[in-house]
Backbone as a printed PyTorch tensor [residue, N CA C, xyz], in Angstrom:
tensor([[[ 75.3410, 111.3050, 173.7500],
         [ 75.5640, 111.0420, 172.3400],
         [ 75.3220, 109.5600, 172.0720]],

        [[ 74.6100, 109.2340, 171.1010],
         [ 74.2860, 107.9390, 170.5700],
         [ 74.6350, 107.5880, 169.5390]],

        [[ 75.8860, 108.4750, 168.8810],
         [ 76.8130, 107.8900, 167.8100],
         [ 77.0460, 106.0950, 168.4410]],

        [[ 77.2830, 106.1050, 169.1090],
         [ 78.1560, 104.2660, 169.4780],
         [ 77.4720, 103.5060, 169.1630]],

        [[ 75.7460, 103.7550, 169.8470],
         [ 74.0560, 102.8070, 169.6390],
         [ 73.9440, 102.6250, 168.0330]],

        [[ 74.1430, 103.4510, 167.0980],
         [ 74.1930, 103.8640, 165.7130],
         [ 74.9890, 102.7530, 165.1030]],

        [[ 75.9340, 102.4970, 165.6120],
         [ 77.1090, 101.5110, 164.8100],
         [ 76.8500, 100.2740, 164.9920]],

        [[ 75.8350,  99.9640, 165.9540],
         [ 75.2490,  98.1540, 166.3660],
         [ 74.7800,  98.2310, 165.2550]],

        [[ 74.0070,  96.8160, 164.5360],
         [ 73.4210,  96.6320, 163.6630],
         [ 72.3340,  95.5120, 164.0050]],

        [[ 71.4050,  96.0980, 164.4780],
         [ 70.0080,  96.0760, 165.2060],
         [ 69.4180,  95.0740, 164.0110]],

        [[ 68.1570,  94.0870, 164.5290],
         [ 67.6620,  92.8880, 163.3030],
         [ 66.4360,  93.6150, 162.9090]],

        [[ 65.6760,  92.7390, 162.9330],
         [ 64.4490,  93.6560, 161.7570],
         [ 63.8390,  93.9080, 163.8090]],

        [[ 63.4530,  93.0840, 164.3270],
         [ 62.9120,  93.7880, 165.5700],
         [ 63.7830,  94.5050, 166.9700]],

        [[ 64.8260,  95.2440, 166.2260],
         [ 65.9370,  95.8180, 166.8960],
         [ 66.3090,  95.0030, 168.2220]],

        [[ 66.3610,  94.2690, 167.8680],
         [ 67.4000,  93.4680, 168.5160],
         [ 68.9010,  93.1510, 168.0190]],

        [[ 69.7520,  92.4850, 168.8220],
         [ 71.1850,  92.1470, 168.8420],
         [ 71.2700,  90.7810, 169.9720]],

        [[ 72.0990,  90.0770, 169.7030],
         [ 72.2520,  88.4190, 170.1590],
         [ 73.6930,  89.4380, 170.8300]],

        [[ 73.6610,  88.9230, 172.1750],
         [ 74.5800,  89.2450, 173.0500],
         [ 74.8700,  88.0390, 174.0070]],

        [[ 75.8790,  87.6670, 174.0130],
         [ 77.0170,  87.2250, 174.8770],
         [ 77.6750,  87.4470, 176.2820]],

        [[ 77.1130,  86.5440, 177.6300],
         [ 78.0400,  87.1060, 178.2520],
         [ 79.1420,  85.9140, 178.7800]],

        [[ 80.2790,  86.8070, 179.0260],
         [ 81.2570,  85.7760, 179.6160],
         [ 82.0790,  86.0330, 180.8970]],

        [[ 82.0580,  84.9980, 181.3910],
         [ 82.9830,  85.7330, 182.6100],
         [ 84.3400,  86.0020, 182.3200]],

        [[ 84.8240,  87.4960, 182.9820],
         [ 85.9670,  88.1150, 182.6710],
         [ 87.1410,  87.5070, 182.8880]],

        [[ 87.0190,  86.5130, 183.5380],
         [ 88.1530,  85.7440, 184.1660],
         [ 88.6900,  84.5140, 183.5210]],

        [[ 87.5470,  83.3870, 183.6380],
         [ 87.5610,  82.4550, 183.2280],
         [ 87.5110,  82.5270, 181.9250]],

        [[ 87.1390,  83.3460, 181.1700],
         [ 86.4440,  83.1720, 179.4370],
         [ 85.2830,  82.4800, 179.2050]],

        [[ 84.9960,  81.7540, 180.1140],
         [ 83.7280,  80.5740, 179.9550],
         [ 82.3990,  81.3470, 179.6660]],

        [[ 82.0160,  80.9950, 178.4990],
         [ 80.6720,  81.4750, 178.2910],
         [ 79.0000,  81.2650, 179.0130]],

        [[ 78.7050,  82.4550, 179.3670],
         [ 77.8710,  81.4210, 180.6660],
         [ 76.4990,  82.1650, 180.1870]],

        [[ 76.2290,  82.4520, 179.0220],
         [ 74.7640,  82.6590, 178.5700],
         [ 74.3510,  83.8230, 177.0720]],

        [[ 73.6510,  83.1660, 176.2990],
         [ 73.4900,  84.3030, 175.3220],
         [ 72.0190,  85.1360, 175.3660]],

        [[ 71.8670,  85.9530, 174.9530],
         [ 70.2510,  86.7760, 175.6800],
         [ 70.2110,  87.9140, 174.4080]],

        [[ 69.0290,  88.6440, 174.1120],
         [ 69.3290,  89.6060, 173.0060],
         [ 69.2880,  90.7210, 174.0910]],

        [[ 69.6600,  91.8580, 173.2520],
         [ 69.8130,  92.9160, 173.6320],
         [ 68.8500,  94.2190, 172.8450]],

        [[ 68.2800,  94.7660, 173.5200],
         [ 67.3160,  96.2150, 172.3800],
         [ 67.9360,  97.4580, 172.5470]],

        [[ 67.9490,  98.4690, 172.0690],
         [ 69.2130,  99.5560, 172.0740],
         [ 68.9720, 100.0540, 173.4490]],

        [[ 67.8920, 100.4460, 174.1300],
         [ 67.5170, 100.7650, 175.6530],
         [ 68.2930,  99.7480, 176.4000]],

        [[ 68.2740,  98.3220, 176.3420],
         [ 69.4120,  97.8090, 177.1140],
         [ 70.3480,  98.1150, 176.9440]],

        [[ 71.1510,  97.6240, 175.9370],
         [ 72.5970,  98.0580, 175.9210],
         [ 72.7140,  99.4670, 176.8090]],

        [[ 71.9240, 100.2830, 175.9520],
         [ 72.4080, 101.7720, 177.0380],
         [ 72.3700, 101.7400, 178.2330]],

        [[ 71.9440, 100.8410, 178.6050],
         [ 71.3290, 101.2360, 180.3180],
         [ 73.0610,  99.9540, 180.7870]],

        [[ 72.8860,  98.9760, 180.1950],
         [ 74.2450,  98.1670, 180.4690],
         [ 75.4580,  99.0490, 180.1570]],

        [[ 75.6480,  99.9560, 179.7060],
         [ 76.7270, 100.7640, 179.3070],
         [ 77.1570, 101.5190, 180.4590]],

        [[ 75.4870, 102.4000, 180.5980],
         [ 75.4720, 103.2420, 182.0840],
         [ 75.9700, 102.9270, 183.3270]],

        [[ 75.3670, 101.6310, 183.5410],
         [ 75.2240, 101.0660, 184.5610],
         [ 76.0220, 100.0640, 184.8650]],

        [[ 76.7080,  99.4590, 184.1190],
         [ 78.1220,  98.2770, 184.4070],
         [ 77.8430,  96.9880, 184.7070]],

        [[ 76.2340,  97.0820, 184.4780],
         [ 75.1570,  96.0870, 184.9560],
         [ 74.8200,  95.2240, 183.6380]],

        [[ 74.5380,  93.5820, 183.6770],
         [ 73.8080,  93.1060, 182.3640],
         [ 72.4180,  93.2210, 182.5890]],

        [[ 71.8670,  93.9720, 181.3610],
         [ 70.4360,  94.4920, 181.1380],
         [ 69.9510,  93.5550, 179.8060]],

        [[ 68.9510,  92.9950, 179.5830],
         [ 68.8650,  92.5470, 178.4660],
         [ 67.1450,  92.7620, 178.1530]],

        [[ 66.8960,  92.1300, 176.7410],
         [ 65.6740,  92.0610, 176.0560],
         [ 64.8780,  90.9390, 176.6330]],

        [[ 63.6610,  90.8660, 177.1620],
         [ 63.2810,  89.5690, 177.3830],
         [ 62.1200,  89.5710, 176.3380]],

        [[ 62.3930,  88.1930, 175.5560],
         [ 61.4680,  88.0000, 174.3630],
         [ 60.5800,  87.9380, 174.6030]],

        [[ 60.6000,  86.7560, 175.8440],
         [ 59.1930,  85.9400, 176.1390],
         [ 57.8340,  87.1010, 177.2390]],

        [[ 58.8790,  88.0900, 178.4880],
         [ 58.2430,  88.8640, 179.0890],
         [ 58.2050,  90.5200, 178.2050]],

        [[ 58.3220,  90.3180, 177.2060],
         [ 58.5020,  91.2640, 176.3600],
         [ 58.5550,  92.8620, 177.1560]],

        [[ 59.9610,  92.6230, 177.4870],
         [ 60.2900,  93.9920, 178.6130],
         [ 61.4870,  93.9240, 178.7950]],

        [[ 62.3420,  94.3370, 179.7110],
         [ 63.4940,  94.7860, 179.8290],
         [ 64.0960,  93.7670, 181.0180]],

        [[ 64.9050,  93.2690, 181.1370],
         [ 65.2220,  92.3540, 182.2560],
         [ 66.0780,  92.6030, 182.5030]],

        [[ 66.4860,  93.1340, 184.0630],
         [ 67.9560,  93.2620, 184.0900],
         [ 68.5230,  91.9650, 185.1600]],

        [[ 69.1100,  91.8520, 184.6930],
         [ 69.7980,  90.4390, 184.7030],
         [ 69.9840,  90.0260, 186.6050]],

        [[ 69.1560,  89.5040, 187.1400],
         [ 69.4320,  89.3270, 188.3490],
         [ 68.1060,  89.7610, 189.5040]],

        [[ 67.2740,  90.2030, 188.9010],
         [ 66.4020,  91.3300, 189.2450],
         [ 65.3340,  90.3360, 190.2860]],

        [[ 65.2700,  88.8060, 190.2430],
         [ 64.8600,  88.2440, 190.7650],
         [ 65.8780,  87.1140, 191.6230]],

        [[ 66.5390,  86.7180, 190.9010],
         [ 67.0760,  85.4560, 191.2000],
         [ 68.4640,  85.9130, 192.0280]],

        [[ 68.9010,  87.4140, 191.8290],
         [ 69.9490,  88.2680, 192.5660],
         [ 71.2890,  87.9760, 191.7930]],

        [[ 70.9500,  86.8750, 191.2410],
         [ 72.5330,  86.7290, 190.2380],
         [ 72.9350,  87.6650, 189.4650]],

        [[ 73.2380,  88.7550, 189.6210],
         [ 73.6420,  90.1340, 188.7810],
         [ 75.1030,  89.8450, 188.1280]],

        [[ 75.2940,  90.2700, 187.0220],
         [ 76.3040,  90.6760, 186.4170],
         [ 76.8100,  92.0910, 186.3080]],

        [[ 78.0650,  91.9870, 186.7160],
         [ 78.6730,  93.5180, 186.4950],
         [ 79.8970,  93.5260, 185.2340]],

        [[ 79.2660,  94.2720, 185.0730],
         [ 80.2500,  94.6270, 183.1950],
         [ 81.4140,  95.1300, 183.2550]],

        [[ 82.4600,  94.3720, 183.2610],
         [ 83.9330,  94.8560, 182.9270],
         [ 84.0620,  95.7340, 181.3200]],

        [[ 83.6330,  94.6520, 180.5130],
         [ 83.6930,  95.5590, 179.0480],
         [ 82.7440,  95.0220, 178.3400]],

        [[ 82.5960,  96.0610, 177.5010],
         [ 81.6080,  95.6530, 176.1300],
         [ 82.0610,  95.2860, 175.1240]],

        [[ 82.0810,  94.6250, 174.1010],
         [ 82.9950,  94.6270, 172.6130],
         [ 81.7010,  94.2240, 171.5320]],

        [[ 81.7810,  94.7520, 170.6940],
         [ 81.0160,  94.5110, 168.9480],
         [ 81.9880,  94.1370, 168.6370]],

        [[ 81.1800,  92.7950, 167.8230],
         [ 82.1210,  92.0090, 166.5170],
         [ 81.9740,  92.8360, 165.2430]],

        [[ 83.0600,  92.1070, 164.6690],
         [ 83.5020,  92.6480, 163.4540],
         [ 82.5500,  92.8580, 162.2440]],

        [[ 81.2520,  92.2230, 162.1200],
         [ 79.9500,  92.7820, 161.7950],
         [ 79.2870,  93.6270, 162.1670]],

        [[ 79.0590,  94.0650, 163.4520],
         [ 78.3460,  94.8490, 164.4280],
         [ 77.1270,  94.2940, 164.6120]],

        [[ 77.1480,  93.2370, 164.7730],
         [ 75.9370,  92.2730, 165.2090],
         [ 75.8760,  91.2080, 166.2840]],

        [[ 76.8210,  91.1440, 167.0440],
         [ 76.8630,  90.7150, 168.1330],
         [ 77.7430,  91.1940, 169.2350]],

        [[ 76.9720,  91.4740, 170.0310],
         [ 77.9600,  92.0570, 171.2330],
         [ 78.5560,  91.2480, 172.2300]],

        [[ 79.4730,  91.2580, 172.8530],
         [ 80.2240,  90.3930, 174.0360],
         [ 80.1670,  91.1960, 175.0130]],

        [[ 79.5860,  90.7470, 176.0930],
         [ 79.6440,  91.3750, 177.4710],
         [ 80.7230,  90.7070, 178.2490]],

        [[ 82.0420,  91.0510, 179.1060],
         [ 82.7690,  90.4810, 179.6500],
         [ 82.2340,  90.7270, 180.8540]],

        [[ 81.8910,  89.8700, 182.1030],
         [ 80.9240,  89.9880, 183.1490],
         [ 81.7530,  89.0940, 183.9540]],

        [[ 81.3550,  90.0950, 185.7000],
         [ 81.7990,  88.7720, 187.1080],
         [ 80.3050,  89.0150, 187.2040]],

        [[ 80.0840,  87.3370, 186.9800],
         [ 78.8410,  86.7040, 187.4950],
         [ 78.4050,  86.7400, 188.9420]],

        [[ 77.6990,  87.5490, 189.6940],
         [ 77.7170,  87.6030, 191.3270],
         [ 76.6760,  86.0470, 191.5320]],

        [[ 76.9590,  85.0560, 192.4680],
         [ 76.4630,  84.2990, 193.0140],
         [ 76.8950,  83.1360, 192.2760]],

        [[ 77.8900,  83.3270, 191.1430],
         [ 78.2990,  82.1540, 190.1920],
         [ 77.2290,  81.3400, 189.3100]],

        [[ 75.6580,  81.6370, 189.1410],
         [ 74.9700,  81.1140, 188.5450],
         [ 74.6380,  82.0650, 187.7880]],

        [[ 74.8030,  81.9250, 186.4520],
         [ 74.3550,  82.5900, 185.2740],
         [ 72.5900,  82.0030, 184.6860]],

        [[ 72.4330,  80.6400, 184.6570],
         [ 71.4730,  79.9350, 184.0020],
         [ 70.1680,  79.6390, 184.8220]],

        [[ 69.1250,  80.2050, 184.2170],
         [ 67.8730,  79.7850, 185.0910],
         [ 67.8990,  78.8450, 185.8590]],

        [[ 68.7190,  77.3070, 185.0510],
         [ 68.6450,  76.2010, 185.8330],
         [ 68.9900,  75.9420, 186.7580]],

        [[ 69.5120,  77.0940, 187.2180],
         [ 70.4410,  76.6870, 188.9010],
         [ 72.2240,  76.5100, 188.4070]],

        [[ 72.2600,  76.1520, 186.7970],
         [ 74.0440,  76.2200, 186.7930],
         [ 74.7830,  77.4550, 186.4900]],

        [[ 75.9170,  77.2420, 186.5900],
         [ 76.6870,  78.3130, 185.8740],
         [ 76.3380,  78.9100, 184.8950]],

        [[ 76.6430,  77.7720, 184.1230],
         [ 76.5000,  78.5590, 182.5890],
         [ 75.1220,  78.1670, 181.9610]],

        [[ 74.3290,  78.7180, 180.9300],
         [ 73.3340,  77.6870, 180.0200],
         [ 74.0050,  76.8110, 178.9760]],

        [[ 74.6170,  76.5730, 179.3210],
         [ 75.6840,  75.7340, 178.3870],
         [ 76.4720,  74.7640, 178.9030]],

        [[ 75.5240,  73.6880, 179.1610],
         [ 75.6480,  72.4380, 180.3080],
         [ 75.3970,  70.8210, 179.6110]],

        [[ 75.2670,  71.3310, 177.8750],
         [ 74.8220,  70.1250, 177.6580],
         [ 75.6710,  69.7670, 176.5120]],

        [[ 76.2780,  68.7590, 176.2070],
         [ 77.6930,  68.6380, 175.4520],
         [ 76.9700,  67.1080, 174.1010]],

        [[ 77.0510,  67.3320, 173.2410],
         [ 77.0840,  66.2680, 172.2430],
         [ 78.0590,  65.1850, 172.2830]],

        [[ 77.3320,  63.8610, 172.6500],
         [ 78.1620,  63.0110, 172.9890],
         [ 77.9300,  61.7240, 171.7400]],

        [[ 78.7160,  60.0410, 172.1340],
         [ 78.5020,  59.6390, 171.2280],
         [ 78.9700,  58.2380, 172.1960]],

        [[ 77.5480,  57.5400, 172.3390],
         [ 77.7760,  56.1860, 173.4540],
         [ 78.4060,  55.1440, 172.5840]],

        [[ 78.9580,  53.8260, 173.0540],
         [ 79.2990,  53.1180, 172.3370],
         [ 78.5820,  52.0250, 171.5070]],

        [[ 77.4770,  52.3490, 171.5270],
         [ 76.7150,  51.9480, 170.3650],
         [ 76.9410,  53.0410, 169.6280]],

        [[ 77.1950,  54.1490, 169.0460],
         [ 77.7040,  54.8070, 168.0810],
         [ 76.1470,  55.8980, 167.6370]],

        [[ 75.4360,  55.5720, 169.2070],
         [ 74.3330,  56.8600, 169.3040],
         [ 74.3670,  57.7560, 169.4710]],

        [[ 74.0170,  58.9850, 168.7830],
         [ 74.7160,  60.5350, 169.4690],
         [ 73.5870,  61.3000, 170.1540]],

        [[ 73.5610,  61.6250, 171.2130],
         [ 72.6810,  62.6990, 172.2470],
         [ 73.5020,  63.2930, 173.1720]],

        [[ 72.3940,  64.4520, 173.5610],
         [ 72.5740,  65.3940, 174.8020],
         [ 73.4290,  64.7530, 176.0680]],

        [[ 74.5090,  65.3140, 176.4060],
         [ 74.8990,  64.4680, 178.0660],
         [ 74.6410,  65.8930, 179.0060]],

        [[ 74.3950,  66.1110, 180.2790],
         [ 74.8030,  67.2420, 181.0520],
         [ 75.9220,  67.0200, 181.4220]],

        [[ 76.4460,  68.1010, 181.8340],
         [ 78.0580,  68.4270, 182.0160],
         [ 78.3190,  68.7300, 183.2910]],

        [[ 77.4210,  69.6580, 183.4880],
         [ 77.5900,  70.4200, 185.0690],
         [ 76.0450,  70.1120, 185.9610]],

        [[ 76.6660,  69.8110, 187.3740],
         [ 75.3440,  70.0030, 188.4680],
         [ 74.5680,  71.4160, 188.5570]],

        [[ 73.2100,  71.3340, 189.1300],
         [ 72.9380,  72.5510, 189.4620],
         [ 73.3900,  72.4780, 190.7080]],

        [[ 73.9320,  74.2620, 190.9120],
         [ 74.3820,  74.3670, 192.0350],
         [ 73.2680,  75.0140, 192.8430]],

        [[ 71.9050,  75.2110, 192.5130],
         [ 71.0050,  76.0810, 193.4220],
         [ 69.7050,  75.1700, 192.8700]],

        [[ 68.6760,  74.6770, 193.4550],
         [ 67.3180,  74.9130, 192.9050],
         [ 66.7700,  76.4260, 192.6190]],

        [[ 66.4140,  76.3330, 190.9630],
         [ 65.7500,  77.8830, 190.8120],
         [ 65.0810,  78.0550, 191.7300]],

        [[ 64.0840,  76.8560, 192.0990],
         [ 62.4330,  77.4960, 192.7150],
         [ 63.0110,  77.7270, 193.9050]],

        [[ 64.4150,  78.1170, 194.1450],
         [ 64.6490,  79.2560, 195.5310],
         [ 65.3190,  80.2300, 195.5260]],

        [[ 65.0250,  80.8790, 194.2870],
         [ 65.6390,  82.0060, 194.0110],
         [ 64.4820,  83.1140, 192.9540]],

        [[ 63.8670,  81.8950, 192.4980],
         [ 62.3720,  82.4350, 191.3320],
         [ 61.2480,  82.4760, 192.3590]],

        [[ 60.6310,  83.8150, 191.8090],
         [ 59.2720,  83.9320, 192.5890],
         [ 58.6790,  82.9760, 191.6610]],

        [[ 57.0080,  82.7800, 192.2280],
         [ 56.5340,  81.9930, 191.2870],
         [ 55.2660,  82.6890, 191.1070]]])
């Protein structure tokens, strides 16, 4: 039954902006869209599956780099336009870059009263040993 797929509220190229976080920590460690074939297959499977824009195909989350996510829960917001995946991150790197999270870069403000990008966190892996090339 695909009453549940029905109640997302898919964009003009059926997509959905999805969220995952680790179940533990709360820390948000990446956002990715989702197409209704993912979600289902992430539902099935307990696995994060997502949309890849750029390889315009199905990516399931780990499929190279081995960093898999396993899905504790799913939740839709109160629009039905974004989903939250609550996920244990296997290998602790969520982000292509080798960090945790993609969300490593914090708005700062030096004392000359300049505001830019700072990084936050090390990489803990070089991709190019985990990415084919």
């Amino acid at each position: 039954m695909s009453d549940w797929l029905d109640a997302v509220k898919w964009d003009a190229q059926g997509l959905v902006p999805a969220i995952a976080q680790d179940a533990v920590t709360h820390e948000i460690l990446m956002v990715a869209w989702m197409n209704r074939e993912a979600l289902e297959e992430t539902a099935r499977t307990l696995r994060g599956v997502y949309w890849s824009r750029s390889r315009n195909r199905l990516w399931r989350k780990g499929e190279e780099s081995g960093h898999v996510q396993i899905v504790s829960e799913i939740r839709l917001d109160c629009d039905n336009d974004v989903v939250l995946l609550k996920v244990e991150q296997l290998g602790g790197i969520a982000c292509h870059t080798g960090r945790r999270s993609c969300f490593f870069q914090k708005l700062d403000r030096d004392d000359q009263g300049q505001t830019h990008w700072v990084t936050t966190t090390p990489v803990l892996k070089n991709p190019d040993e985990f990415y084919r090339k």
